[in-house]
C-alpha positions in Angstrom: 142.0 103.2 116.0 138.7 103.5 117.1 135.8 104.1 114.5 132.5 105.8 115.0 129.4 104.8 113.7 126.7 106.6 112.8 123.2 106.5 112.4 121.9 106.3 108.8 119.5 109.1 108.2 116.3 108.7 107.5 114.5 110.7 105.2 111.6 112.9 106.1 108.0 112.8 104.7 108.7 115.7 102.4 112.0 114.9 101.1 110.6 111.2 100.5 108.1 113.4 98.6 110.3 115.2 96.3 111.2 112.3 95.4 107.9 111.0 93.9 108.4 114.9 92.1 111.6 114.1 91.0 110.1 111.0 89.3 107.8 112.7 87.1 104.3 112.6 89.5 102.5 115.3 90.4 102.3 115.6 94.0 99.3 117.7 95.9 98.9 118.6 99.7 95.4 117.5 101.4 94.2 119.7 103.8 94.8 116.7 106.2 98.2 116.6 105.9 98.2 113.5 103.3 99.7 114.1 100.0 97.9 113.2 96.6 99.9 111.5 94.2 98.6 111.6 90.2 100.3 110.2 86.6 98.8 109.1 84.0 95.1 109.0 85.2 95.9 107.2 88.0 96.0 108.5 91.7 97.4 107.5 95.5 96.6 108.7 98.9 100.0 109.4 100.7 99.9 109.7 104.8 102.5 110.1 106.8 102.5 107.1 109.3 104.8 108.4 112.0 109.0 108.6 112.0 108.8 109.9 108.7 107.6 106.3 106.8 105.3 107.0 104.1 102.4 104.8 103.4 100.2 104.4 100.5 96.6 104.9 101.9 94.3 104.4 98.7 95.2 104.0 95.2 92.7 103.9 92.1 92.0 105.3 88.4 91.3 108.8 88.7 87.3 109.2 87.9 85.9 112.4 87.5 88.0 113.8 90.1 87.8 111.0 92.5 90.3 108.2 93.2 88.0 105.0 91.8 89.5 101.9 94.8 89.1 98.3 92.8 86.4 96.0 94.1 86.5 92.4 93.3 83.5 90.3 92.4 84.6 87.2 91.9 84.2 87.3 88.2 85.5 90.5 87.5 87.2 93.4 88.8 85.4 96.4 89.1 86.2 100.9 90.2 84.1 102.1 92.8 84.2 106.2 93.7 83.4 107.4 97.1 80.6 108.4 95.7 79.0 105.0 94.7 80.0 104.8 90.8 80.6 101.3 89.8 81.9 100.3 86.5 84.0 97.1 84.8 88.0 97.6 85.3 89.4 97.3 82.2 92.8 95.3 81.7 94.8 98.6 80.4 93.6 100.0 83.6 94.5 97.2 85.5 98.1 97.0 84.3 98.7 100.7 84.5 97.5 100.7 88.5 99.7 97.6 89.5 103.1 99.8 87.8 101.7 103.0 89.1 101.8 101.3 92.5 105.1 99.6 91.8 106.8 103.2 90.8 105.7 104.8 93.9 106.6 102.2 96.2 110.5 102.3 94.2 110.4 106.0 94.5 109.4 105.9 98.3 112.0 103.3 98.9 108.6 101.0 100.0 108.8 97.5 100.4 107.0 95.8 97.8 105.9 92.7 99.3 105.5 89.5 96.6 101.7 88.9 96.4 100.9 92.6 95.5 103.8 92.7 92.5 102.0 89.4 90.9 99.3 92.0 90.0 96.7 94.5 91.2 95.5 93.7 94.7 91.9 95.1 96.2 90.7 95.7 99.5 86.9 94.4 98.6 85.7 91.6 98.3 82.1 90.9 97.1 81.2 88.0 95.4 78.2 87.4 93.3 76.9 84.1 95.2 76.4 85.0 98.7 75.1 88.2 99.4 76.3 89.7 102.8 79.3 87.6 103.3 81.1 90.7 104.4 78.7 92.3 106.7 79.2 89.5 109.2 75.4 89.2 110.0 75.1 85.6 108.5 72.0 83.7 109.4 71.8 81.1 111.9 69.3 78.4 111.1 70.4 76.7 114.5 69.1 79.7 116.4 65.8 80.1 114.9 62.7 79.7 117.0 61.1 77.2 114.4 64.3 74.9 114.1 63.4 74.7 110.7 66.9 74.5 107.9 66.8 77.7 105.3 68.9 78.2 102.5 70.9 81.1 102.6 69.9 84.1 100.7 72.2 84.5 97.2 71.1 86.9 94.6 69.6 84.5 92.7 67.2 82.7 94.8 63.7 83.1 94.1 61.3 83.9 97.1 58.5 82.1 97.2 
């Protein structure tokens, strides 16, 4: 006897969508074809990355209508908007963001990889001693015309 195996089918973006539905979030086409997913004050970006495999684009704490990412500083987490807000992340927040995440990823059938479910992960990084570490536009002290050493800029050095 000869047996016949088949593919196994892969869901599409949609039906991988009702599913977040199905699990109690409230799910909201983008004009852009990405999908907005919301519970409990806190919100995801959903694209589409191609052969119908989701992908959560941004997630944050809903903030006055905007999806606040997490920014760390070194010494604290922080919510930044789009539009500039900044303000302190506060643990409930925190904890409510890393199982929103977790949920979506278990509704999605996403794999949820081991260092983002120890806790909430963030894309920036800005820490409080060295301003500009991210910019890449460090100075070099080697290539200055004087040949003279300068201490880097931080945000507490004095200028004299």
């Amino acid at each position: 006897m000869f047996f016949r195996r088949e593919k196994p089918k892969v869901p599409s973006f949609q039906e991988r969508i009702s599913l977040l539905t199905k699990a109690g979030f409230n799910t909201q086409s983008q004009s852009d074809g990405r999908v907005m997913i919301t519970k409990g004050g806190i919100a995801a970006l959903v694209g589409d990355e191609g052969q119908n495999h989701p992908d959560i684009e941004k997630a944050g704490v809903l903030v006055g209508g905007e999806i606040a990412t997490l920014l760390n500083r070194g010494y604290q987490m922080f919510l930044e908007t789009p539009s500039g807000r900044k303000m302190p992340a506060q643990a409930d927040q925190l904890r409510a963001l890393h199982q929103f995440e977790d949920d979506v990823k278990e509704a999605l059938d996403l794999t949820n990889l081991y260092n983002t479910s120890l806790g909430t992960t963030s894309a920036s990084h800005h820490y409080d001693r060295v301003n500009k570490r991210d910019t890449g536009h460090q100075p070099k002290p080697w290539e200055e015309d004087d040949h003279s050493i300068k201490a880097p800029e931080t945000k507490g050095s004095l200028h004299l």
